[in-house]
C-alpha positions in Angstrom: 104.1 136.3 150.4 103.0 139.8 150.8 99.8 139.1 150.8 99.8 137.8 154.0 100.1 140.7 155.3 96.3 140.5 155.9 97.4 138.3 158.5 100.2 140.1 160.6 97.6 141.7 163.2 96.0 138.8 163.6 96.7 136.9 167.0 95.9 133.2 165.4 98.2 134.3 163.0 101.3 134.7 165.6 100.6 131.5 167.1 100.3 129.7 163.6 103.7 130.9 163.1 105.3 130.2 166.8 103.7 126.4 166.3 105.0 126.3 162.3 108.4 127.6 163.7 108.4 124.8 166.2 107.6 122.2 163.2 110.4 123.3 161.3 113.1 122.3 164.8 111.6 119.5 164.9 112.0 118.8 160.9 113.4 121.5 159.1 112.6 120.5 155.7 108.9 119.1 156.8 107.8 121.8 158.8 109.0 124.3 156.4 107.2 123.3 153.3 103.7 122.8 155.7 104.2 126.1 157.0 104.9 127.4 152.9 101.6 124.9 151.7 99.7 126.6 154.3 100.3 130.1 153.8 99.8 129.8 150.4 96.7 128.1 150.9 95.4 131.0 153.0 96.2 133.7 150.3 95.0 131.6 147.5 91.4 131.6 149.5 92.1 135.2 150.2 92.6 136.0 146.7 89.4 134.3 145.5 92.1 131.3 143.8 90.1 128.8 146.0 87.2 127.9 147.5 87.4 126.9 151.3 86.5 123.0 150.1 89.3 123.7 148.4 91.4 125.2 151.0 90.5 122.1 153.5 91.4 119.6 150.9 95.3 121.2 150.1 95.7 121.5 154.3 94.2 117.8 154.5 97.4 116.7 151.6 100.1 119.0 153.6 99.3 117.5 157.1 99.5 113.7 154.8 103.2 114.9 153.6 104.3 116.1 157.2 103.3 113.3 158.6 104.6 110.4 156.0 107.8 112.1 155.9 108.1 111.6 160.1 107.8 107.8 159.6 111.0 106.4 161.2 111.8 109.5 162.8 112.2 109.0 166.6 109.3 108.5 168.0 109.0 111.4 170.6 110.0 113.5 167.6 106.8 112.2 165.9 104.6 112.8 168.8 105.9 116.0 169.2 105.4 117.0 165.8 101.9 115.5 165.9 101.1 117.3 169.0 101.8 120.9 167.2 99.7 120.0 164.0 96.7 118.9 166.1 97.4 122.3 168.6 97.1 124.1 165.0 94.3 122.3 163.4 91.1 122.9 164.0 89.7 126.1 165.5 92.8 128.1 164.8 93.6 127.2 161.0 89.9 127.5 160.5 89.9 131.3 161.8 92.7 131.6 159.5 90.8 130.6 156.9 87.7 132.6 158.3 90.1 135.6 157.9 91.0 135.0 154.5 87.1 134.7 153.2 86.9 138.3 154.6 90.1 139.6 153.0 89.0 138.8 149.8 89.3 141.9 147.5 85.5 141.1 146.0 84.0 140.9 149.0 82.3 137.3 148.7 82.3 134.5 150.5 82.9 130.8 149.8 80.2 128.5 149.8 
């Protein structure tokens, strides 16, 4: 998604994609479609698509399919894999979504 391209400068943005590119080792299919829900999550919000409410909500359902799909996966697979998506939860997905409120072509932010 070119519109991503916001992001590319961005240092959360690097690490969001080191810790989705470790996901997707430790499940390929999993950790590629959260990486996919999440970036199209960010440009939707960037695009004015969304609200962050919104934005919170898809990320919420994405972290739900990663992690149901891990059940009866090896264990220290699952640990691993839940390790990375609380290392990119919180403070860093939320400047992500920070810097797609200020990318937004119109200017205005979500409520």
């Amino acid at each position: 998604m070119r519109m991503l391209q916001v992001f590319d400068g961005l240092p959360e943005f690097r690490h969001f994609q080191r810790l989705t590119g470790q996901m997707a080792h430790c499940d390929p299919v999993g950790g590629a479609a959260y990486r996919l829900a999440v970036e199209r999550c960010l440009a939707d919000l960037a695009l004015g698509n969304i609200e962050r409410g919104e934005a919170a909500a898809l990320l919420d359902a994405a972290r739900g399919r990663l992690s149901s799909g891990t059940v009866g996966r090896d264990i220290a697979l699952r640990m691993r894999l839940e390790g990375l998506l609380d290392s990119l939860e919180g403070v860093l997905l939320g400047r992500l979504l920070d810097a797609a409120l200020s990318a937004r072509p119109d200017g205005r932010e979500a409520a």
